[in-house]
C-alpha positions in Angstrom: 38.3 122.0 99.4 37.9 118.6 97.9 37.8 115.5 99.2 40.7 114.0 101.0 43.3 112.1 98.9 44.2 109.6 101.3 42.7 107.9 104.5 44.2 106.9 107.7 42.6 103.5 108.6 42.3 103.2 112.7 41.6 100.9 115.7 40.9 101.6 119.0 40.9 100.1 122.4 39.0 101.3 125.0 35.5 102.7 124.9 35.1 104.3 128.1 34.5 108.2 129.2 37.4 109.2 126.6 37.4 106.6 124.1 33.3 107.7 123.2 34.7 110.8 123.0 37.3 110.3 120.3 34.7 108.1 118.4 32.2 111.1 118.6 35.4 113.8 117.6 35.7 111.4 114.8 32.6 111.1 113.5 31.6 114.9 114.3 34.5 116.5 112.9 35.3 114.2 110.3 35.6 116.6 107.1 37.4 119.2 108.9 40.0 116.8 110.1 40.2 115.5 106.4 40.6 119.2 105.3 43.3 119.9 107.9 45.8 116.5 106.6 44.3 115.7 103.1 44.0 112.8 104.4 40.7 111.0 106.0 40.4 109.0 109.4 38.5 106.0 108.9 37.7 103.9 112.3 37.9 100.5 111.1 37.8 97.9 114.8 37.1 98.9 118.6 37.5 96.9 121.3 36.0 97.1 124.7 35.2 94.5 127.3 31.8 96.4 128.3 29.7 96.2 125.3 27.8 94.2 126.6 27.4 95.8 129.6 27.1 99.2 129.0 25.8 101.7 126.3 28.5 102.7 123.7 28.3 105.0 121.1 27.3 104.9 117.2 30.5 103.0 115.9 29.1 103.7 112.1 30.6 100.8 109.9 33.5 99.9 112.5 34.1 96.3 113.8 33.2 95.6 117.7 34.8 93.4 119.8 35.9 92.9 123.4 39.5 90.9 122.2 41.6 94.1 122.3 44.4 91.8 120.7 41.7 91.4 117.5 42.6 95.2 117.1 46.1 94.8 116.8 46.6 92.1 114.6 44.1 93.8 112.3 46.0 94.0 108.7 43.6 96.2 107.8 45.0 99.0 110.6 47.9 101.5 110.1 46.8 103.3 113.5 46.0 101.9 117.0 44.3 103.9 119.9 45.3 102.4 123.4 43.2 103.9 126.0 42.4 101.4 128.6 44.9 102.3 131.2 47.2 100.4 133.5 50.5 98.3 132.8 48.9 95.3 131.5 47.7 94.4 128.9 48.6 98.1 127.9 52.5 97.8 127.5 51.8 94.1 125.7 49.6 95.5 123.1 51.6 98.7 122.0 54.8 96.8 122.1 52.8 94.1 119.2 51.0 97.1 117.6 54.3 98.9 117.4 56.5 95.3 116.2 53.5 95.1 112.9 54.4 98.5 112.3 51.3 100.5 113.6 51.4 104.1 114.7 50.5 104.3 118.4 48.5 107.1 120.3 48.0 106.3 123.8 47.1 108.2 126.8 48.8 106.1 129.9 51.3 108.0 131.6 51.3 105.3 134.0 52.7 103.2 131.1 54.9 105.2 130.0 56.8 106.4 133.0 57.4 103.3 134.0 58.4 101.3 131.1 59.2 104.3 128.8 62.5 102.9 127.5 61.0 100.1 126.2 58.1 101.8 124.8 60.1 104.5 122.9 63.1 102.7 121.7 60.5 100.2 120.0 59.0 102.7 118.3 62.4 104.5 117.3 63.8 101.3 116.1 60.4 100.3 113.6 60.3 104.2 112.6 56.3 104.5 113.6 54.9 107.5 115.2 54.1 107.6 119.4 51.7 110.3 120.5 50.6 110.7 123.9 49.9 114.5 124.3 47.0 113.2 126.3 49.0 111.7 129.0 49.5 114.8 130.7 47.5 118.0 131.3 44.6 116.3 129.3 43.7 119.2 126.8 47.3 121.3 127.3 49.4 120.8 124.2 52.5 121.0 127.3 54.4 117.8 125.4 54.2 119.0 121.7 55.4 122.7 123.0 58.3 121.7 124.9 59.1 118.8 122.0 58.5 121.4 119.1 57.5 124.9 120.2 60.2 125.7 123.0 63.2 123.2 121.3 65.6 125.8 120.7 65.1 126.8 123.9 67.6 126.1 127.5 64.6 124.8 129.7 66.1 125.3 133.1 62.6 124.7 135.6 59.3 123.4 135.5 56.3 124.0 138.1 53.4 122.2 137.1 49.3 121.8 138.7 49.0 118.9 136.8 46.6 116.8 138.9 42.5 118.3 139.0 41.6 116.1 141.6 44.0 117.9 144.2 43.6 120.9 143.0 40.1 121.0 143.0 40.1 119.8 146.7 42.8 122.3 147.4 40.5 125.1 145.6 37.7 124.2 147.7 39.1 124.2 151.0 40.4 127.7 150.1 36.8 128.9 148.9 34.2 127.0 150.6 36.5 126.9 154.2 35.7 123.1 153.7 38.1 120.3 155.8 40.0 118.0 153.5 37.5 114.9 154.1 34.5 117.1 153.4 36.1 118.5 149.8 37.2 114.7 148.8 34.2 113.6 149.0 32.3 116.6 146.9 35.5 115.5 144.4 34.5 111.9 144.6 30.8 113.2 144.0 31.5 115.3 140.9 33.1 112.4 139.5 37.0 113.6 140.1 38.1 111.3 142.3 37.9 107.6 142.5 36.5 105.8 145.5 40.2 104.6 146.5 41.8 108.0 145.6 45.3 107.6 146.9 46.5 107.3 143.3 46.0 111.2 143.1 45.9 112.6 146.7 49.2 110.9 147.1 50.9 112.6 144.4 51.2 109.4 142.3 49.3 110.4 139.4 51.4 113.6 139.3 55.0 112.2 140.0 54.1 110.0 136.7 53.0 113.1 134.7 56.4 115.0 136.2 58.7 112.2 134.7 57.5 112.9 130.9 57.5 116.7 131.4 60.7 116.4 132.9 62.5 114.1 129.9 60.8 116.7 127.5 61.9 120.0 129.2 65.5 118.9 129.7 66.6 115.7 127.7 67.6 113.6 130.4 66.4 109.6 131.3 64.0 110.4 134.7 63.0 107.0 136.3 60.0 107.1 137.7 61.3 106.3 141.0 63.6 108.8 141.4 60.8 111.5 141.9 60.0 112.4 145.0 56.4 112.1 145.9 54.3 113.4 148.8 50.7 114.2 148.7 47.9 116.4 150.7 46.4 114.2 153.2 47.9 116.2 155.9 46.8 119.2 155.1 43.3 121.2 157.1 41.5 124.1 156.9 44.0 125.6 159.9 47.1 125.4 157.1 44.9 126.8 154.0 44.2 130.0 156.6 47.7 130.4 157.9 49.0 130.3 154.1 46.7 133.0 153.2 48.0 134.8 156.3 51.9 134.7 155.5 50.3 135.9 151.8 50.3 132.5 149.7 48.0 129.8 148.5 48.7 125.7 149.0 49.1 123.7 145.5 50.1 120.5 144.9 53.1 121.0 142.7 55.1 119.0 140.5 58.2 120.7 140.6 61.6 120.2 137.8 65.1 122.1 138.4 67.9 121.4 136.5 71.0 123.3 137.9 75.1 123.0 138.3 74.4 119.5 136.8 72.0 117.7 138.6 68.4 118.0 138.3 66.0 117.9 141.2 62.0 116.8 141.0 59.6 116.9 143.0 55.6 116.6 143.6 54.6 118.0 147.0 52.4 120.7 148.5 53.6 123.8 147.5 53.0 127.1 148.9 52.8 130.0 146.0 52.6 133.6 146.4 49.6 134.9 145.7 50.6 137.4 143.6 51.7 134.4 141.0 49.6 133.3 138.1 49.5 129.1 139.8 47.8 130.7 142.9 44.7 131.6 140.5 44.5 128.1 138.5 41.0 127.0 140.7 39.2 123.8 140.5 39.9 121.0 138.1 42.2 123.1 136.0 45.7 122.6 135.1 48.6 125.2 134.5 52.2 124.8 134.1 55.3 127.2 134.2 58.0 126.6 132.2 61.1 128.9 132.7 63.6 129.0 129.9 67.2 130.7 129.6 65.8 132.6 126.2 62.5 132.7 126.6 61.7 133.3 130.5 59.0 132.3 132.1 56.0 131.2 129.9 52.2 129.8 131.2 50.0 126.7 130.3 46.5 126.8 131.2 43.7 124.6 130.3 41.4 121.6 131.3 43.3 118.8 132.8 41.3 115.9 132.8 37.9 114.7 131.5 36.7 113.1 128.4 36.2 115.9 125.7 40.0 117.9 126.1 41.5 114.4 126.4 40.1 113.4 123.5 40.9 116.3 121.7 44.7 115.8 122.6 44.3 112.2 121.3 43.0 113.2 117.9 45.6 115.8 118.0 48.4 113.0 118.1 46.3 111.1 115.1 46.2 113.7 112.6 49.8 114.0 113.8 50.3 110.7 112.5 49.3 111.0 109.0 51.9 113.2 108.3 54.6 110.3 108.1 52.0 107.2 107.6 52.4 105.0 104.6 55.7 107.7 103.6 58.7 105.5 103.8 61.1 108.6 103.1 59.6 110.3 105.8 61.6 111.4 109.0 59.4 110.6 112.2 60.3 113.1 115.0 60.8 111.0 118.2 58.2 111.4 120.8 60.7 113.0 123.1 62.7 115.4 121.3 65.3 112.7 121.1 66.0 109.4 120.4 66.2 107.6 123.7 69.8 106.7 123.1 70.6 110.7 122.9 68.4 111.3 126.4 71.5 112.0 129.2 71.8 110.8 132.2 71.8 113.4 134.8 72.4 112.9 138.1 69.1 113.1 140.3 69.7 115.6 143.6 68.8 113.6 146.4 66.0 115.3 148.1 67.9 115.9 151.6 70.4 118.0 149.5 67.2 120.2 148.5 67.5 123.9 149.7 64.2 125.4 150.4 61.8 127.9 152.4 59.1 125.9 155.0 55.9 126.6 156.5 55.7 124.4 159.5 52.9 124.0 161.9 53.3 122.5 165.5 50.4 122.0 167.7 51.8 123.0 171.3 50.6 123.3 174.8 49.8 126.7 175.4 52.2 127.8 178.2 55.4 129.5 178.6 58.7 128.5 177.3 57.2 126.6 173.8 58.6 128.6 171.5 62.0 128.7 172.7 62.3 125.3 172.8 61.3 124.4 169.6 63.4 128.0 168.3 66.3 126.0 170.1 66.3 122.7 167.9 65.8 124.7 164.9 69.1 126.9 165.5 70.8 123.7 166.5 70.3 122.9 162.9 71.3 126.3 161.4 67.5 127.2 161.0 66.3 130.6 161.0 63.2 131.7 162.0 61.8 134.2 159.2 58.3 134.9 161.2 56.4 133.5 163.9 52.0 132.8 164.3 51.1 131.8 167.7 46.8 131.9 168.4 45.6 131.5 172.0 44.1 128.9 173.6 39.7 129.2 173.9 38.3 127.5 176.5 37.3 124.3 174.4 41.2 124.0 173.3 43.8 121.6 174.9 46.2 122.9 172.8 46.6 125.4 170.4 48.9 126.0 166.5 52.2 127.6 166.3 53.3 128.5 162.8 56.8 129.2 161.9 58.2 130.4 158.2 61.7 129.7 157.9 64.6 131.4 155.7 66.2 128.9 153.3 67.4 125.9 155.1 68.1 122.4 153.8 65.8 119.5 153.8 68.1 117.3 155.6 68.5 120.1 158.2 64.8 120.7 158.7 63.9 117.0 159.0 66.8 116.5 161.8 65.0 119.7 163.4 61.4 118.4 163.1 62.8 114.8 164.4 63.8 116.5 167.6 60.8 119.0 168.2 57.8 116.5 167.8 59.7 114.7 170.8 59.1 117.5 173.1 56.8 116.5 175.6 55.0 120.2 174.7 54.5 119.0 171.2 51.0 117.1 169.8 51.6 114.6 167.1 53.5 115.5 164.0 54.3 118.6 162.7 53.1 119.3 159.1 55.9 121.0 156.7 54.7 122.7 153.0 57.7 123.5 151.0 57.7 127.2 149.9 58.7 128.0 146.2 59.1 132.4 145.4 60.4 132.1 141.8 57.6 131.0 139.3 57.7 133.8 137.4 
């Protein structure tokens, strides 16, 4: 094929571990991606405040800076890249790219699930493309299916490994029999964690992703907010074991329902059946389930994180854009599905109204009479007991785990339950609850 007929003139802001990336994919792949659109991507301007602080790579003929506002005001531009992170200056710079009438591509979830509104009805209202397939699942084309690929479809649940960082602790806990302190730090090590890591062992980082997944998957306005988010912290070697033992592994799971009108969602540890395709997604990976009324159950897999699949999703969302840049006449699909003013407002089930199956592990004093007692404030709270784990005591041990498996109970139930048990004089510190999920498909 010849050479491309038009050219897509671009900026970008950030130069960090993805931003080199997308100026190598650039560079490297330049002539395919010109063959794939008819249509050539020019970097024009890049802004970073570390160039003159650390290395960057070969910009070619492009303008550096470290005035990320130089990039946006740049006539010259039809495209900006935003990939610095955070809410400010983020949100300020797409909101003035967006008002010159720039196409946007941005990877900040954090961004966007916060101020989303704003964000999308801007771009909606001055008709410029918003891609940010990057903001979750890294590599995964997840947003772009459930926009495009699955939009005839009845999306009625979502069960998503969407954060690397956890599950790569979680996978090595499982496989090297390592404590939860000991596999954080190999994460922080390899580069997966930060050295303040709540953001992700929390379940921040995937409450943020869940809010976008779950606006695209059913068509409803999610604030941020209403998610509710609990992370691993609490989790040792002793629960990975008794998992295996009742037949499931632990993930961190971000979790979307919508049912009888209300939609539920959720990032918590999770435990999966081992017989389910989540239970195998190891290390830094990501996968998500989407279950559909027509289509069933369907699987994501890929690299979650890390500069080349990020990159690749952010390209993705460029040569997206040169399908409607510099067309007047053309119709921009909106980068939900649907215009914000068409997303509903569903009601949010309120987590004590969630119905669910628990693992829950006591530490107890090993003598008679334990088990009824706790079995007691349980039934007060119309808790069945599904099976019970009880070890004995070694000579080193004070005290020793019991593990109980409920039936279905409800959360507000449980909690009233657990409120009552860890004040039994029998009973050592908090008990730790995972949520178990059966139906992924």
């Amino acid at each position: 094929m010849g050479v491309a007929a038009g050219e897509l003139r671009l900026g970008l802001i950030g130069l960090g571990t993805v931003g080199s990336e997308v100026v190598h994919l650039l560079e490297h792949n330049a002539d395919e991606l010109a063959r794939k659109r008819n249509c050539r991507l020019r970097l024009v301007h890049v802004a970073s405040r570390s160039i003159h602080t650390k290395p960057h790579p070969d910009l070619g003929g492009a303008r550096l800076s470290t005035d990320p506002w130089a990039v946006v005001r740049d006539p010259e531009l039809e495209l900006v890249v935003e990939l610095i992170g955070g809410t400010e200056p983020a949100r300020s710079l797409l909101l003035a790219a967006i008002e010159a009438g720039k196409a946007v591509v941005t990877a900040n979830k954090a961004l966007l699930a916060v101020h989303g509104e704003e964000i999308f009805s801007a771009a909606e209202e001055r008709g410029v493309p918003l891609g940010f397939e990057a903001s979750v699942a890294g590599g995964i084309p997840i947003l772009r299916t459930l926009r495009e690929s699955l939009a005839a479809d009845r999306n009625h649940a979502l069960f998503g490994i969407v954060n690397g960082t956890c599950n790569y602790i979680l996978t090595m806990m499982r496989e090297q029999d390592a404590e939860f302190e000991t596999a954080l730090r190999s994460a922080q090590d390899e580069g997966l964690a930060e050295a303040d890591p709540s953001f992700d062992i929390d379940g921040i980082d995937a409450a943020q992703k869940l809010t976008l997944l779950a606006m695209l998957a059913f068509g409803v306005r999610v604030p941020f907010e209403a998610v509710y988010t609990e992370g691993i912290r609490q989790l040792s070697q002793t629960d990975i074991l008794f998992a295996r033992e009742f037949g499931y592994e632990i993930k961190l799971l971000a979790i979307a329902k919508q049912e009888g009108g209300l939609v539920e969602l959720r990032v918590h540890p999770t435990m999966v059946p081992q017989r389910s395709l989540l239970a195998g997604v190891g290390g830094a990976y990501n996968a998500i389930v989407v279950q559909g009324q027509a289509l069933g159950s369907s699987l994501y897999f890929g690299r979650g994180a890390g500069g080349p699949p990020t990159a690749a999703a952010v390209v993705s969302d460029i040569l997206d854009a040169t399908r409607t840049c510099g067309l007047a006449s053309a119709r921009q699909l909106p980068g939900l599905g649907y215009a914000w003013k068409e997303l509903r407002s569903a009601p949010i089930r309120p987590m004590d109204e969630v119905v669910s199956e628990y693992y829950v592990r006591f530490q107890v004093a090993d003598q008679p009479g334990v088990l009824a007692a706790i079995a007691g404030s349980l039934a007060e709270q119309s808790i069945s007991i599904a099976s019970v784990i009880q070890r004995g005591r070694s000579n080193s041990d004070a005290s020793v785990p019991l593990v109980i498996r409920t039936h279905a109970a409800g959360e507000r139930n449980l909690k009233a339950a657990l409120r009552q048990v860890n004040q039994l004089p029998v009973v050592e510190g908090q008990a730790v609850c995972v949520r178990i999920e059966e139906n992924l498909g």
